[in-house]
N, C-alpha and C positions, 0 to 999 in steps of 0.2 A: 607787379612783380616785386617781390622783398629779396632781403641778400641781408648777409651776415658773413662776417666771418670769425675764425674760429683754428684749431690748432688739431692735425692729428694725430692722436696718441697710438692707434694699434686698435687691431682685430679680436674678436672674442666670438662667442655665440650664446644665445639668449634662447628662453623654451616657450612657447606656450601652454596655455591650456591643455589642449589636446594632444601636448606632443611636439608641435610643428617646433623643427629647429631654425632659428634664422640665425646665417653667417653677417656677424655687422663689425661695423668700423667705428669706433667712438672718436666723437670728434667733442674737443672741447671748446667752449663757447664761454670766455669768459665777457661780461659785460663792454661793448662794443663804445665808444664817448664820440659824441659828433664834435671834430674840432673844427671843421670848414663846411658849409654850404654851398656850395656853387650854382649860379645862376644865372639865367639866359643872358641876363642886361653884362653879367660882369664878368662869365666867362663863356661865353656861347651855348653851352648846357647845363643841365639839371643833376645833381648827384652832391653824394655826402660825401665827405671825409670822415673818414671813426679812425679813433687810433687804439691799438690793442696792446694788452701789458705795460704798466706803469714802467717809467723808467727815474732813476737817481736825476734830480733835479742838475746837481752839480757835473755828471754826465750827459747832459742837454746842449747843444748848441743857442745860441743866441734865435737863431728862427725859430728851432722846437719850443725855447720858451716861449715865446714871441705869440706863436699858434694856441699853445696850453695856455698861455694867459686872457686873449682875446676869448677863449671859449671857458674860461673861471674852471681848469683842470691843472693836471698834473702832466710833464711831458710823457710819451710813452714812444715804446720801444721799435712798435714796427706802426705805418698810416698806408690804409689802402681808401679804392674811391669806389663804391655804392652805385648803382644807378637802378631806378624802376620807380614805376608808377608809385608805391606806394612808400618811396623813402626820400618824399620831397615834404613830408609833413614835420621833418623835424627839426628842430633849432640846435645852435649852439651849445654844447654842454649836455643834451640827452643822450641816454645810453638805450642801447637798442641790446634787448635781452635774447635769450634762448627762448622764451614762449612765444616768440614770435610764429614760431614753426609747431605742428603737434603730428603726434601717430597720423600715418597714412597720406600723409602729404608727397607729391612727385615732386622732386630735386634736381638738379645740375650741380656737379659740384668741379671746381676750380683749380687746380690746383699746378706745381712745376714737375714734373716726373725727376726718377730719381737718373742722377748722371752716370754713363757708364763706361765714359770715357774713351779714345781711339777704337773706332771696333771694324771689321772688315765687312761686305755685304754682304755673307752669309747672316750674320746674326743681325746687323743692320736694317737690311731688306729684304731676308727672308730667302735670299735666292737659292738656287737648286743645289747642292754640292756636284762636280764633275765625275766621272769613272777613275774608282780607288787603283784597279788594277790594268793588267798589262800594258805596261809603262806609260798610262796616259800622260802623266806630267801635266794633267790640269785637272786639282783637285778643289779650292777657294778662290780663283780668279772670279774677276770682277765683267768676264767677258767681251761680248768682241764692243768697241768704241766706234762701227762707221755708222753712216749716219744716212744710210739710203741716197747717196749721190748730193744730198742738200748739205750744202755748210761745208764743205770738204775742208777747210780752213782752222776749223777750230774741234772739238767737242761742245755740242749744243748742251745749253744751261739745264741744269734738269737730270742729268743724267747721274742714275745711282751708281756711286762710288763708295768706296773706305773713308770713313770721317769721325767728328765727334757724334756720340748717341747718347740722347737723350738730355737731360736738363733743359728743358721746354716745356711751354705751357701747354696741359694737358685739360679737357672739360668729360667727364664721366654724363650722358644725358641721361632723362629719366631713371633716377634711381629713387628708390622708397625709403623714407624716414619712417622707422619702426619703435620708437621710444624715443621720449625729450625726457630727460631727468633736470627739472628745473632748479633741485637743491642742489646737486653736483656740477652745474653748470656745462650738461653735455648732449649731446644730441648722438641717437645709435641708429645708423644709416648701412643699411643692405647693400653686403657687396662690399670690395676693395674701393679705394680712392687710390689717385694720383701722388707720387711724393712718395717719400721716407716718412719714419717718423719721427715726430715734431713739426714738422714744416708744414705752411701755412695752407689755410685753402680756405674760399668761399662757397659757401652755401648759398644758392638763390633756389628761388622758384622755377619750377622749366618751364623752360620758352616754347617747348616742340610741344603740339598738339597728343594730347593722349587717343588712343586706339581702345575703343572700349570703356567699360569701368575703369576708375583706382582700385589698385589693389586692394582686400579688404587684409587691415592689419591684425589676428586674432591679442589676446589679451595675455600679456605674460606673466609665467609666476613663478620663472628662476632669472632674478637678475642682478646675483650676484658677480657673476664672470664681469659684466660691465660694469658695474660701482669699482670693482678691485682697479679696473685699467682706467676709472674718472678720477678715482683715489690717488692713483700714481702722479696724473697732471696737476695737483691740487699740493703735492710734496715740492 
């Protein structure tokens, strides 16, 4: 399994050949820097540290230097941590690119959903709304709280209530990568992601067995809409 991660910018759509339209999401992928290795002996498991977007030297903490200097870099802005079979071959100071990944490859991707603050269980959890009319007087209640005779004591843990919604880590499975633009440094994957944009997300390999073939990806040749929204991260 590989994993990269990477920044997303926003949705566009892209054509092929024939026609087919695909709804995709550009994610931008600038060069990934391995600043830490981790391993069995010295931390119980196997995975990389990359750190993503250089940061001002002079805005670095004494540790961020500390990390950038042992791995011969520059400090950067955000460090996430890698794990998979095939991201234990790298050292120190490698940067782990976007061609890692090409057309037609199956995905998981990573990401925090967007926050949306106090919300009630209607829109939380989806629940039924009550009768509008003659004077029911229960129209977004959170319904009845007993507990089938067990617990009578408390409300049992678990139970759907009004809270904060969203800002949580969300994972999108199998989804298809449908263009790598290796000179704009972006990858264009089918389908929404997780998050606002800007905000960060990982790209790996999917874990969940495929059903069938991979998609077959056709060949495009309007791919302007996406260079415009690779163009924008690259400002």
């Amino acid at each position: 399994m590989k994993a990269i991660l990477g920044r997303k910018m926003g949705m566009t759509e892209v054509f092929a050949e024939d026609g087919t339209m695909y709804p995709v999401t550009v994610v931008e992928v600038l060069p990934n820097v391995v600043t830490q290795v981790k391993t069995v002996e010295t931390d119980g498991y196997v995975a990389v540290q990359v750190g993503y977007e250089e940061k001002k030297e002079s805005r670095a903490s004494k540790c961020e230097k500390g990390i950038a200097a042992k791995a011969g870099t520059v400090p950067h802005q955000h460090h996430r941590e890698l794990r998979g079979d095939e991201m234990t071959g790298y050292q120190l100071g490698d940067k782990i690119t976007v061609d890692m990944f090409k057309a037609g490859d199956i995905v998981d991707v990573i990401g925090t959903s967007k926050g949306k603050g106090y919300t009630g269980t209607i829109k939380r959890w989806h629940m039924s709304i009550g009768p509008k009319g003659h004077g029911s007087g229960y129209h977004r209640g959170q319904g009845s709280f007993a507990n089938n005779g067990r617990c009578n004591n408390r409300v049992i843990p678990g139970k759907h209530m009004s809270g904060h919604h969203g800002n949580k880590s969300a994972t999108i499975l199998n989804l298809t990568v449908i263009a790598v633009d290796v000179e704009r440094n972006a990858i264009l994957i089918k389908g929404g992601l997780p998050g606002p944009r800007k905000s960060l997300v990982i790209v790996r390999s999917a874990v969940k067995s495929q059903l069938g073939q991979k998609p077959v990806v056709k060949t495009l040749i309007n791919r302007a809409p996406a260079a415009e929204v690779a163009d924008e991260a690259a400002e």
